[in-house]
LUMKOL-278037 format. One record per atom (N, C-alpha, C, CB): residue in three letters; residue number from 1; x, y, z. Coordinates in steps of 0.02 Angstrom, whole numbers. Glycine has a CB too. Layout:
BEGIN
site r ALA k NUM u X v Y w Z
...
END
This chain:
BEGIN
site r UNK k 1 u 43 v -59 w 0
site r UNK k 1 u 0 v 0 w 0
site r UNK k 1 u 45 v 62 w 0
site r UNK k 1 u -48 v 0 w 61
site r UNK k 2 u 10 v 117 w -24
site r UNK k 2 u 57 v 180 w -32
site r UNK k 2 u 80 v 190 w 30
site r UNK k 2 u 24 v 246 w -58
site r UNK k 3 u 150 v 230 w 44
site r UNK k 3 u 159 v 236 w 123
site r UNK k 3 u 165 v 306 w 112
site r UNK k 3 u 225 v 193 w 166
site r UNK k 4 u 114 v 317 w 167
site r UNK k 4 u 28 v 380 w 179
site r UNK k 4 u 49 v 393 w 256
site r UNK k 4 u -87 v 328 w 175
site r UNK k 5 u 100 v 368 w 279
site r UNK k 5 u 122 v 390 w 351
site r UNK k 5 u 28 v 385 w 395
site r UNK k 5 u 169 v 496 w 345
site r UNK k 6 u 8 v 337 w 399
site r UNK k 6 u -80 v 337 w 395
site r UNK k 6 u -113 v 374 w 399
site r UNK k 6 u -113 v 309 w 429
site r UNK k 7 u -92 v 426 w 349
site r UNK k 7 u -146 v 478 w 322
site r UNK k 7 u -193 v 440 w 274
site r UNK k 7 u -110 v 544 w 281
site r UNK k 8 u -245 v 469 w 257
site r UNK k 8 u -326 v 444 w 205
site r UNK k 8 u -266 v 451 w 123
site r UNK k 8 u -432 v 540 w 208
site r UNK k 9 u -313 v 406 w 86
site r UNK k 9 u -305 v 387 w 40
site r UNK k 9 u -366 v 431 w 11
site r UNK k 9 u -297 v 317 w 39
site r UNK k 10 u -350 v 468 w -60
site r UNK k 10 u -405 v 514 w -98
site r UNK k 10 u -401 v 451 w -162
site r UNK k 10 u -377 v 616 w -124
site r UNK k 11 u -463 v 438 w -194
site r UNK k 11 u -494 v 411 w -266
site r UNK k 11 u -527 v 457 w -294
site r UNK k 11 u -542 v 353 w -265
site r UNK k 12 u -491 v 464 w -338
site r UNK k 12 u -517 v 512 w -398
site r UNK k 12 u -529 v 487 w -452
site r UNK k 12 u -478 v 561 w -418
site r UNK k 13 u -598 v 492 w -501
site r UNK k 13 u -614 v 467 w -574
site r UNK k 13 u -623 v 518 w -599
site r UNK k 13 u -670 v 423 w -589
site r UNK k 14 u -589 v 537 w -651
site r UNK k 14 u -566 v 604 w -681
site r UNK k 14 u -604 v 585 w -762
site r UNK k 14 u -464 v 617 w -680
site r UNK k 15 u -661 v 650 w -782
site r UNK k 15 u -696 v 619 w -816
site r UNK k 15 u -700 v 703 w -871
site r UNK k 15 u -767 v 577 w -768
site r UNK k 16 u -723 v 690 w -924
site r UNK k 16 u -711 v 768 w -961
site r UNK k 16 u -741 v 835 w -915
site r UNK k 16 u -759 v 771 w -1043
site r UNK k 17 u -791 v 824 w -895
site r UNK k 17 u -811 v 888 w -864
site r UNK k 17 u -833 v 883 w -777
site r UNK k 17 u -877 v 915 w -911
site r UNK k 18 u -815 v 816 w -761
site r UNK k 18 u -798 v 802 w -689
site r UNK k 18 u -750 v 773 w -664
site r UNK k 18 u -833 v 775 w -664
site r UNK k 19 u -741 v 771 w -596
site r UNK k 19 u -712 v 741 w -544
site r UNK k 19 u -735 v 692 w -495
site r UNK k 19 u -695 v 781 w -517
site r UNK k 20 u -754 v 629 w -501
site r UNK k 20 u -787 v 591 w -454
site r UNK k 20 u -731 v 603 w -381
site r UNK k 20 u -798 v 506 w -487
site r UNK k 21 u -750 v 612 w -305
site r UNK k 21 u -715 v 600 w -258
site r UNK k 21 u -728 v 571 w -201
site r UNK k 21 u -696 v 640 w -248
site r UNK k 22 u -673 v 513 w -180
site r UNK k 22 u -692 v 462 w -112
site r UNK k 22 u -632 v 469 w -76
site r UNK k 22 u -707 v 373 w -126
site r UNK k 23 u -643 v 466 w -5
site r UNK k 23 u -574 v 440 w 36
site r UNK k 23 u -579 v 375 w 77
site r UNK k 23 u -551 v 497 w 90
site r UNK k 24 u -519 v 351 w 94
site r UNK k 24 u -538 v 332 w 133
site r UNK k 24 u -546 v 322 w 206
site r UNK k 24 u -532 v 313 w 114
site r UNK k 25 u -564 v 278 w 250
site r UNK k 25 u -551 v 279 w 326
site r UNK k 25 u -482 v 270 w 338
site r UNK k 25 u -591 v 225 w 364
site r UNK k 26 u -483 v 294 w 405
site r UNK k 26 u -393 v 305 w 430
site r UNK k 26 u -356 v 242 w 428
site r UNK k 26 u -380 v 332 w 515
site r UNK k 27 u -409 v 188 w 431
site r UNK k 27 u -371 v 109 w 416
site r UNK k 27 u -369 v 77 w 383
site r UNK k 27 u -375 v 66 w 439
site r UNK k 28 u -387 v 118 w 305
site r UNK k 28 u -410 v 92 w 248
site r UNK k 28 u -419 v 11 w 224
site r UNK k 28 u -372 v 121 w 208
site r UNK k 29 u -507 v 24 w 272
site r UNK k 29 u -551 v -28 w 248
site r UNK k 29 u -590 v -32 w 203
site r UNK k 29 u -583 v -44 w 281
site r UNK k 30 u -621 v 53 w 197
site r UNK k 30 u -646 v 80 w 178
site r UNK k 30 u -683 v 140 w 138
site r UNK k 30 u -641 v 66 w 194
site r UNK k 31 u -688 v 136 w 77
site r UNK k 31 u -690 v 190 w 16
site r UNK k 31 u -765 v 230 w 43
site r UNK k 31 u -697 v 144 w -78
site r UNK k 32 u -761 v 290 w 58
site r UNK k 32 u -834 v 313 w 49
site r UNK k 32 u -835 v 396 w -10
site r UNK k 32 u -868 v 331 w 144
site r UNK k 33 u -894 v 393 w -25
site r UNK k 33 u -901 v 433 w -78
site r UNK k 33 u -883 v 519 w -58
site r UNK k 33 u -977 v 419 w -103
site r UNK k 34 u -885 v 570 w -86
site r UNK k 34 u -876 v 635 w -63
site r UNK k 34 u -923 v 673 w -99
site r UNK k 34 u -809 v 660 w -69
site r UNK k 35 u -876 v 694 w -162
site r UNK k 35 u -918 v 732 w -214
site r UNK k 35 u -892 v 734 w -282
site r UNK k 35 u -928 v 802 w -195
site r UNK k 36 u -940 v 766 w -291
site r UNK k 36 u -914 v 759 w -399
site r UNK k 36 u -917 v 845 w -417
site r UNK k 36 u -1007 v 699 w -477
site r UNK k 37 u -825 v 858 w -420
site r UNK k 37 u -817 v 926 w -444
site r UNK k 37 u -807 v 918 w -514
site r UNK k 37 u -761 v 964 w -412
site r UNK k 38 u -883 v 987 w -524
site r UNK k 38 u -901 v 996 w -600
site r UNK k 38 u -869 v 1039 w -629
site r UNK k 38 u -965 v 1012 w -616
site r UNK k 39 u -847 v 1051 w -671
site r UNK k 39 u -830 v 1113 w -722
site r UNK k 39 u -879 v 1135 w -793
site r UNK k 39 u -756 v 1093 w -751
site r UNK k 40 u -854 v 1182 w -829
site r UNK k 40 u -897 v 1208 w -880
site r UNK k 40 u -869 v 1186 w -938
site r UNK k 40 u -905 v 1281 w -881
site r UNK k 41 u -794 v 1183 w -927
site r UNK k 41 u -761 v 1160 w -995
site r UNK k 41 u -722 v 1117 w -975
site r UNK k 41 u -724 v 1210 w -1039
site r UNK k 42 u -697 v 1055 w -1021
site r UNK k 42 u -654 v 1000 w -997
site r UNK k 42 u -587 v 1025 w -980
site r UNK k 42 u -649 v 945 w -1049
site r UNK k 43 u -550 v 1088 w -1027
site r UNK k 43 u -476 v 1117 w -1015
site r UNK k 43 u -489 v 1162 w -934
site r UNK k 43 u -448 v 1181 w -1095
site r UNK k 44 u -522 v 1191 w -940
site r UNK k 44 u -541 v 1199 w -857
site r UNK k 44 u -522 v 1185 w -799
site r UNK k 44 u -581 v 1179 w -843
site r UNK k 45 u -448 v 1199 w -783
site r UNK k 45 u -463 v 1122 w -730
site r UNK k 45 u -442 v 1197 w -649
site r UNK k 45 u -365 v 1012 w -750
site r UNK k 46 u -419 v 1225 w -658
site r UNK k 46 u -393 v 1279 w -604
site r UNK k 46 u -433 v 1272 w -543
site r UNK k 46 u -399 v 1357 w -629
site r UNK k 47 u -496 v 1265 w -546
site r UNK k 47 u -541 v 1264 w -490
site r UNK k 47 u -549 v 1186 w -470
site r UNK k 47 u -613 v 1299 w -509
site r UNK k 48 u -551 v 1170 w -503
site r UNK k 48 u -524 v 1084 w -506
site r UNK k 48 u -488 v 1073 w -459
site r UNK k 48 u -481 v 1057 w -566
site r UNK k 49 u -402 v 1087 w -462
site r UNK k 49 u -362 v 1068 w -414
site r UNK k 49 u -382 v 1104 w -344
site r UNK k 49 u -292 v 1082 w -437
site r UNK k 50 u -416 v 1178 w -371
site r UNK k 50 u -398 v 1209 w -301
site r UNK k 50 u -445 v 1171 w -230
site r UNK k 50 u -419 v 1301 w -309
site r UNK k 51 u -485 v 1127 w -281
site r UNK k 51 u -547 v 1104 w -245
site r UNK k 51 u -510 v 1027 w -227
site r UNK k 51 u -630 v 1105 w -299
site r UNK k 52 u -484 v 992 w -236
site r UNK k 52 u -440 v 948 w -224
site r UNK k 52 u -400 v 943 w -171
site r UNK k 52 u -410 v 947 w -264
site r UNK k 53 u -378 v 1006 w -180
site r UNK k 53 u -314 v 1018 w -127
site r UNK k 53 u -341 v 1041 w -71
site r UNK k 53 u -257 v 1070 w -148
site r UNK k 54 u -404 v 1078 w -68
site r UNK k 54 u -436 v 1089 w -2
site r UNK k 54 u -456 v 1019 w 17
site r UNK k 54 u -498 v 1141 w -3
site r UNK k 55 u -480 v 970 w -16
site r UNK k 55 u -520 v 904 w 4
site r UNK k 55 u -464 v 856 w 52
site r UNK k 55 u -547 v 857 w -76
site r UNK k 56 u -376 v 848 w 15
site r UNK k 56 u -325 v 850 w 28
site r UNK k 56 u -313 v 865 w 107
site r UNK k 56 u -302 v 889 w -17
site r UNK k 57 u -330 v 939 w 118
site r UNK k 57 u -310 v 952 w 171
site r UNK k 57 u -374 v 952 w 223
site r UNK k 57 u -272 v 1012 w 161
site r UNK k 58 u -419 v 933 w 195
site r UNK k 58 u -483 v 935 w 253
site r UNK k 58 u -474 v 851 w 275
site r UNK k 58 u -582 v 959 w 211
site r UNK k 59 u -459 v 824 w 245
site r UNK k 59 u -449 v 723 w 250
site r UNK k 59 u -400 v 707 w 250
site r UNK k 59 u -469 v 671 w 196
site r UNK k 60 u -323 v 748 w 262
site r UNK k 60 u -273 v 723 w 307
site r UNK k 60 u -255 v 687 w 239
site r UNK k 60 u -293 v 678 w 387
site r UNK k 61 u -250 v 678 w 194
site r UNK k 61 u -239 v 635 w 127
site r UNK k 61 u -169 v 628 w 91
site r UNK k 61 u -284 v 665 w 73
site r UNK k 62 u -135 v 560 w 112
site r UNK k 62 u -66 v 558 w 99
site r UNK k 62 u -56 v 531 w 23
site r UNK k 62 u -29 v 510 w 154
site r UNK k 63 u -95 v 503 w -20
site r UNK k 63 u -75 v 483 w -73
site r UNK k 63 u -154 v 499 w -102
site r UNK k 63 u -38 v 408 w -73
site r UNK k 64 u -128 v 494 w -186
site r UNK k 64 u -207 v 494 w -226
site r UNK k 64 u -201 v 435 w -246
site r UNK k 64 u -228 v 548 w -291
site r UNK k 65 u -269 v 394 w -283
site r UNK k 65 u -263 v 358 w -299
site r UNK k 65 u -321 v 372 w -364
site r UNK k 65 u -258 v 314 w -249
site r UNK k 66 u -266 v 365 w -432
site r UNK k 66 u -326 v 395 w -487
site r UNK k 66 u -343 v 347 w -542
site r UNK k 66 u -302 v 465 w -527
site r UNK k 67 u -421 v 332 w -558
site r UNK k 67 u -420 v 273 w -601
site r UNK k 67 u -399 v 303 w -677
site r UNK k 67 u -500 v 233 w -600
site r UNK k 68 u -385 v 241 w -711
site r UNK k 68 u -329 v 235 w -749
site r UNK k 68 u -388 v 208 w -823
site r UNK k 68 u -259 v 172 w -709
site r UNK k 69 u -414 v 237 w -857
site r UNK k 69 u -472 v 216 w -916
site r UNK k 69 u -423 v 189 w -981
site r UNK k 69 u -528 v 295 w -944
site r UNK k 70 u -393 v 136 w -958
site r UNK k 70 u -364 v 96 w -1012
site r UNK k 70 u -408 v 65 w -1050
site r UNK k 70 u -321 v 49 w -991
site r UNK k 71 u -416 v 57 w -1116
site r UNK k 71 u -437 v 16 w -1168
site r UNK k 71 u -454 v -33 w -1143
site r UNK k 71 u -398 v 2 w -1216
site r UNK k 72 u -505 v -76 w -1181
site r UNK k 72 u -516 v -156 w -1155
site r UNK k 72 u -463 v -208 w -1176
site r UNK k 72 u -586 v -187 w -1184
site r UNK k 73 u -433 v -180 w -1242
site r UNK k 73 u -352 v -207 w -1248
site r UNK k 73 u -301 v -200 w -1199
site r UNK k 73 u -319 v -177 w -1300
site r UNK k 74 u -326 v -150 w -1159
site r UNK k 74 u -243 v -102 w -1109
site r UNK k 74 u -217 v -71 w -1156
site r UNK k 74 u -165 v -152 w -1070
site r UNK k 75 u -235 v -36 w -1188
site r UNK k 75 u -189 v -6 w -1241
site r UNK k 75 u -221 v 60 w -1222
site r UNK k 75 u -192 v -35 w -1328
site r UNK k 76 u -170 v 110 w -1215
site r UNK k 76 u -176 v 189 w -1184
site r UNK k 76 u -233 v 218 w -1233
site r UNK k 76 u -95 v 241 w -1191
site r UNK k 77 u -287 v 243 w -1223
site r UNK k 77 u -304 v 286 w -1266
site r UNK k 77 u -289 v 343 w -1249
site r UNK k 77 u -357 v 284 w -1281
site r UNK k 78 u -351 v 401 w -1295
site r UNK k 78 u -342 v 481 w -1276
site r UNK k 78 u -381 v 481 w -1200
site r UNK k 78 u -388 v 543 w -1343
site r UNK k 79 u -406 v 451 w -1188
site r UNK k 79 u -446 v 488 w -1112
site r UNK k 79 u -372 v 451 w -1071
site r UNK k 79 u -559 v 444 w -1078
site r UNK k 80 u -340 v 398 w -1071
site r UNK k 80 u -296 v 381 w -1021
site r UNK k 80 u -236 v 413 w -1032
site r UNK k 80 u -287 v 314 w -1015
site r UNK k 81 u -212 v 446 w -1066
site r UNK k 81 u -178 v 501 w -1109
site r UNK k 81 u -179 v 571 w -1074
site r UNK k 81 u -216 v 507 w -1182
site r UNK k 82 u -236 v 583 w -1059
site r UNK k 82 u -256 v 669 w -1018
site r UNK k 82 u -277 v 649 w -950
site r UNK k 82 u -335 v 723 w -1056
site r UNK k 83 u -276 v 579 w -932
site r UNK k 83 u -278 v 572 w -874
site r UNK k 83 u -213 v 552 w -838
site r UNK k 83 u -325 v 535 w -866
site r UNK k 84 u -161 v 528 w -888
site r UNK k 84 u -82 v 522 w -872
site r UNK k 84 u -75 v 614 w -857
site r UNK k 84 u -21 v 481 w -957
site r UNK k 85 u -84 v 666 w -894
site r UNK k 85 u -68 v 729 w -882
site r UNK k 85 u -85 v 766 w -834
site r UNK k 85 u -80 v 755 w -920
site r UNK k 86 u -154 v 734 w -815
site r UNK k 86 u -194 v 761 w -736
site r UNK k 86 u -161 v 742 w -683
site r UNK k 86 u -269 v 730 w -719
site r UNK k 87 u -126 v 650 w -691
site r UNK k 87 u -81 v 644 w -634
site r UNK k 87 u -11 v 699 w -629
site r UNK k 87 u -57 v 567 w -638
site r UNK k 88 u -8 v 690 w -683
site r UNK k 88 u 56 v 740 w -675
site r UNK k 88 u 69 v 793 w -657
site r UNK k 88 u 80 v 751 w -713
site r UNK k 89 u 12 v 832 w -666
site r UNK k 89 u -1 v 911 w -648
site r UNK k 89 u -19 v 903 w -545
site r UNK k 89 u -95 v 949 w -710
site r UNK k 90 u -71 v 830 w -541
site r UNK k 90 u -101 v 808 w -479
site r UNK k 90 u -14 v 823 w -439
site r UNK k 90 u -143 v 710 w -483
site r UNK k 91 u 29 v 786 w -458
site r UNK k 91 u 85 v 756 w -410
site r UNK k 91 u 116 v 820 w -416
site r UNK k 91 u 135 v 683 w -432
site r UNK k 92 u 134 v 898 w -463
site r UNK k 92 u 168 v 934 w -458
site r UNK k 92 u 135 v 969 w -404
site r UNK k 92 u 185 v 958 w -514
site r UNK k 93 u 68 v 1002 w -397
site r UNK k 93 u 34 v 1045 w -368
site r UNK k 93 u 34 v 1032 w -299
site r UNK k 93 u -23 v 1049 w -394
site r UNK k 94 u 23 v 962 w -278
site r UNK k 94 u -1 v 924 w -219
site r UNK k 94 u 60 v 915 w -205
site r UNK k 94 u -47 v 862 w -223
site r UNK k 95 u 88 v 879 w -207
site r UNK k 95 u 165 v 842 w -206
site r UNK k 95 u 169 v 776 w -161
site r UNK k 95 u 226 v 896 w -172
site r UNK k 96 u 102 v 761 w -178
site r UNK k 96 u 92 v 676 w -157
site r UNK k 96 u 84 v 625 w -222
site r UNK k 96 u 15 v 664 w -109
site r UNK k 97 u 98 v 555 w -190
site r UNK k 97 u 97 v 521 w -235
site r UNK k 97 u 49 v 510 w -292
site r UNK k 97 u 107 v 482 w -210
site r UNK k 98 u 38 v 494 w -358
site r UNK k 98 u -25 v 473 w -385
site r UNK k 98 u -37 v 411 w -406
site r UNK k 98 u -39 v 506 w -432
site r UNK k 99 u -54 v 371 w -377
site r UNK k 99 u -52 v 308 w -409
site r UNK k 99 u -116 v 311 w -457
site r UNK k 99 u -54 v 247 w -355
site r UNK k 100 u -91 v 253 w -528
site r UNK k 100 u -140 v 237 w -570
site r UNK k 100 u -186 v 187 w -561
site r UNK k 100 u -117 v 227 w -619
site r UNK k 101 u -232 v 193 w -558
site r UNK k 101 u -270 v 130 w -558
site r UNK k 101 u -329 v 92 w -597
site r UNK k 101 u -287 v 131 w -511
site r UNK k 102 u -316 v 42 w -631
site r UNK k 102 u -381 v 35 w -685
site r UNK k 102 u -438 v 42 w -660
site r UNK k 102 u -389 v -27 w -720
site r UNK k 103 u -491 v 51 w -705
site r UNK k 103 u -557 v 84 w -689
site r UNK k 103 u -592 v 76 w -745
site r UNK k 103 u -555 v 157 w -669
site r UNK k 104 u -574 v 15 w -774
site r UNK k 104 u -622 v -41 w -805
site r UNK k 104 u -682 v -59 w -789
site r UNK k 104 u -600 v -93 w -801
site r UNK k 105 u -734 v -55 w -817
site r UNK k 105 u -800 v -70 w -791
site r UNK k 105 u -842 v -35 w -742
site r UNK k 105 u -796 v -122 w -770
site r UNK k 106 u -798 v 11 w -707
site r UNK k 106 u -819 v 48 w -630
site r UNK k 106 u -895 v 90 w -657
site r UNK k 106 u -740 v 121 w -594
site r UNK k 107 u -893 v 120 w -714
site r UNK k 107 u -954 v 163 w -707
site r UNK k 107 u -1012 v 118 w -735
site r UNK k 107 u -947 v 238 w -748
site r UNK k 108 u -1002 v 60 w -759
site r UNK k 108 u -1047 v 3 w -771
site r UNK k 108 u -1079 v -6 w -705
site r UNK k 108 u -1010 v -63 w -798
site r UNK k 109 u -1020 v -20 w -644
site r UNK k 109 u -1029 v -59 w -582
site r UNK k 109 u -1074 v -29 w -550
site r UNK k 109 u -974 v -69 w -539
site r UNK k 110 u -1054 v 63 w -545
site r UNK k 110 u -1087 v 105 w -522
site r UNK k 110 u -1167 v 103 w -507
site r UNK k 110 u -1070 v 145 w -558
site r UNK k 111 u -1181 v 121 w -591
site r UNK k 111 u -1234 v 96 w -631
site r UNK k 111 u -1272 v 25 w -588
site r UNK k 111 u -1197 v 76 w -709
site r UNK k 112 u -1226 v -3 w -578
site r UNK k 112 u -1267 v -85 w -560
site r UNK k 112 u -1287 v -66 w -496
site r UNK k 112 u -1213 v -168 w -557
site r UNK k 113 u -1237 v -38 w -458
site r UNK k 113 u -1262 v -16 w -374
site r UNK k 113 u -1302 v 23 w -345
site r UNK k 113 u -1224 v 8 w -342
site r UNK k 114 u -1321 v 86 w -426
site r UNK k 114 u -1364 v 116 w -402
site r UNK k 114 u -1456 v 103 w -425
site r UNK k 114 u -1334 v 176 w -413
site r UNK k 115 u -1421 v 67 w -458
site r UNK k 115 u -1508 v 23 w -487
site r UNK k 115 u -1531 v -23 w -438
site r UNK k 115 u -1505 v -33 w -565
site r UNK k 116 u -1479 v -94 w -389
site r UNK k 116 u -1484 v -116 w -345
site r UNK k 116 u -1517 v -64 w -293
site r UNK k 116 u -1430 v -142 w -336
site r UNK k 117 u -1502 v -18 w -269
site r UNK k 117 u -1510 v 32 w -211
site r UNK k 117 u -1560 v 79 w -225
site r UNK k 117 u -1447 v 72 w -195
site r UNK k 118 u -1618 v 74 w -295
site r UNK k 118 u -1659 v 99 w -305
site r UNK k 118 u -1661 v 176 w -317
site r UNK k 118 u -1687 v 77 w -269
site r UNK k 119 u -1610 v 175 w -326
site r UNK k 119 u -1583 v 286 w -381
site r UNK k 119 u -1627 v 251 w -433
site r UNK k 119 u -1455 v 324 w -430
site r UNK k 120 u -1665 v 315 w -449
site r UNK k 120 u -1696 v 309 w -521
site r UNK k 120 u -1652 v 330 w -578
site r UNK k 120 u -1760 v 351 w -528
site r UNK k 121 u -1639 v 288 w -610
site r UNK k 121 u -1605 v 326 w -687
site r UNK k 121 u -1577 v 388 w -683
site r UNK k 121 u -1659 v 341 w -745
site r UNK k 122 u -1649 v 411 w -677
site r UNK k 122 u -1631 v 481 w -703
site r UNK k 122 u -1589 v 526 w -650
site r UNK k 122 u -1701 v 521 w -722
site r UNK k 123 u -1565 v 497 w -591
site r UNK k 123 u -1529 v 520 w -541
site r UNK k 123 u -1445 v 487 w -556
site r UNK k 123 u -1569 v 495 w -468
site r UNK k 124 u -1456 v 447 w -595
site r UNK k 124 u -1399 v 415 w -590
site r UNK k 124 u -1333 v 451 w -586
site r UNK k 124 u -1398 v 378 w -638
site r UNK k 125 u -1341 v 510 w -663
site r UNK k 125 u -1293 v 570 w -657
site r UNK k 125 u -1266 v 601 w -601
site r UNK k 125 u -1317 v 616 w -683
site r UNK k 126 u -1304 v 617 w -566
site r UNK k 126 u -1280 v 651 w -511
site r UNK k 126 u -1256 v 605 w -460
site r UNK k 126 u -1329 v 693 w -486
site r UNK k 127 u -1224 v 541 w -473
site r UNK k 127 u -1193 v 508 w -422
site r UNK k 127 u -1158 v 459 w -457
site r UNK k 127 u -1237 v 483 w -369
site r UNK k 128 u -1155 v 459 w -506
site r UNK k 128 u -1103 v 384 w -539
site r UNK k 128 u -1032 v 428 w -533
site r UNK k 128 u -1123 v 348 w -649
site r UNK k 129 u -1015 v 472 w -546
site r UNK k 129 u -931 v 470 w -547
site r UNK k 129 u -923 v 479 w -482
site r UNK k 129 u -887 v 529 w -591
site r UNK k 130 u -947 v 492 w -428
site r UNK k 130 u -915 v 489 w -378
site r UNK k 130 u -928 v 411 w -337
site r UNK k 130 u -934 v 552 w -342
site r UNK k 131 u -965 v 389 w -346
site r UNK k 131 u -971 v 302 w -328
site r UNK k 131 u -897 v 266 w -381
site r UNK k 131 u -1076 v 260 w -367
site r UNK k 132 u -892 v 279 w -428
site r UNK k 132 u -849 v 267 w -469
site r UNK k 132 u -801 v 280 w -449
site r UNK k 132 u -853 v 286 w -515
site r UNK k 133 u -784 v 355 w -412
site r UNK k 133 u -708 v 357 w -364
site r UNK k 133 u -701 v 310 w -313
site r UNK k 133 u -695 v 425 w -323
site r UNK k 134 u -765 v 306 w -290
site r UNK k 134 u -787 v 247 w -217
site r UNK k 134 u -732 v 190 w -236
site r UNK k 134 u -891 v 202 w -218
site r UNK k 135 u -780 v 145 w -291
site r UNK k 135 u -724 v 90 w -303
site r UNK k 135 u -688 v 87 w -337
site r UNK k 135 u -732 v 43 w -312
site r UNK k 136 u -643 v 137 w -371
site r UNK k 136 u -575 v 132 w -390
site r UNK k 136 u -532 v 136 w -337
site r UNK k 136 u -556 v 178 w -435
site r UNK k 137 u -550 v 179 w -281
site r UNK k 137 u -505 v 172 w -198
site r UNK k 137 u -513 v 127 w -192
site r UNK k 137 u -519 v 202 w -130
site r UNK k 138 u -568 v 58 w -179
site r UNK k 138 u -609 v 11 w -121
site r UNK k 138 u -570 v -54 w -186
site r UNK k 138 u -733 v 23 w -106
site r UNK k 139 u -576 v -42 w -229
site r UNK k 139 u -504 v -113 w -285
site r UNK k 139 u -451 v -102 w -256
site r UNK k 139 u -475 v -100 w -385
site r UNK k 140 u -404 v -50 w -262
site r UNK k 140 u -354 v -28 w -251
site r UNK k 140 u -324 v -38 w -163
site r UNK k 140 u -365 v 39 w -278
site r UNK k 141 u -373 v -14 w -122
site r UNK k 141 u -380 v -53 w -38
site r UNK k 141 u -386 v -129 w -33
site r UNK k 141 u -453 v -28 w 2
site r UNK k 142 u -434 v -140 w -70
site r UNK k 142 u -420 v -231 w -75
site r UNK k 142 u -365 v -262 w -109
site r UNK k 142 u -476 v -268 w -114
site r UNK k 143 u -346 v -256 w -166
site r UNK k 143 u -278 v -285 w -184
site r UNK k 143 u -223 v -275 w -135
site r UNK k 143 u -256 v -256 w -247
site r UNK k 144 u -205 v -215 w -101
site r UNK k 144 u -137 v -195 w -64
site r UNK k 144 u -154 v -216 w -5
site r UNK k 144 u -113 v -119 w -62
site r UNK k 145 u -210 v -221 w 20
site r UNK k 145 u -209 v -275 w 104
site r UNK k 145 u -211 v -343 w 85
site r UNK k 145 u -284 v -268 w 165
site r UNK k 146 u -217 v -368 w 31
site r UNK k 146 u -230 v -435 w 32
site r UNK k 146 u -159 v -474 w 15
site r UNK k 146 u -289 v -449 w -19
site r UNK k 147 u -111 v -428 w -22
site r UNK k 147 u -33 v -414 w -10
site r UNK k 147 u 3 v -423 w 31
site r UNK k 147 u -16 v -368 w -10
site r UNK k 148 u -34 v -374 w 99
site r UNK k 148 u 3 v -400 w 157
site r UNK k 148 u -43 v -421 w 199
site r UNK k 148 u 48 v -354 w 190
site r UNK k 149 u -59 v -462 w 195
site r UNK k 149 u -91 v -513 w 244
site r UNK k 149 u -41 v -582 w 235
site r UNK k 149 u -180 v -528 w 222
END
């Protein structure tokens, strides 16, 4: 697992004109949702970080952890392309780690959890990218404890 000196872990799903956001608990068991920072334009991003970095410092947050929208080949496209550049700008501004993390299927899953849990459709928007940050943290927490166990 990232070493977070056990500070919270931030999940971010970085999406054209949002930000899905989750952290997690101080003993990372657990991914819970936050919010989904919107913008007007996808190049946009200034209010973006500044809203990050307050989230950062309100949740004690030692590493990010950002999903990674690889191809169903794994082969980089353009969205995993400007999301390699978001980490990069993420790790200059912040100056914490960014880990990548796939995020394959997540807004499918989303989708599945919030139809299970009875969101109507038409609500879905307003909560899939940030459930989507949920479990790109809550994969990423399960693979690295199950590591060291």
């Amino acid at each position: 697992m990232a070493d977070t000196d056990r500070k919270r872990l931030m999940g971010l799903d970085f999406g054209s004109k949002t930000v899905g956001v989750a952290v997690s608990d101080p003993l990372f068991l657990a991914a819970s949702p936050v919010e989904i920072i919107r913008r007007e334009h996808p190049s946009k991003l200034r209010r973006t970080y500044a809203r990050i970095e307050e989230l950062i410092l309100q949740y004690d947050v030692g590493a990010i952890i950002l999903g990674n929208p690889l191809m169903p080949s794994g082969d980089v496209g353009e969205r995993a392309a400007l999301t390699a550049e978001f980490a990069d700008a993420l790790r200059r501004r912040t100056g914490l780690p960014v880990i990548l993390e796939d995020e394959t299927l997540t807004t499918v899953e989303a989708d599945e959890i919030m139809d299970e849990t009875g969101i109507p459709k038409s609500e879905h928007k307003k909560y899939v990218d940030m459930i989507a940050a949920q479990l790109i943290l809550q994969s990423y927490m399960n693979r690295e404890t199950y590591k060291h166990e």
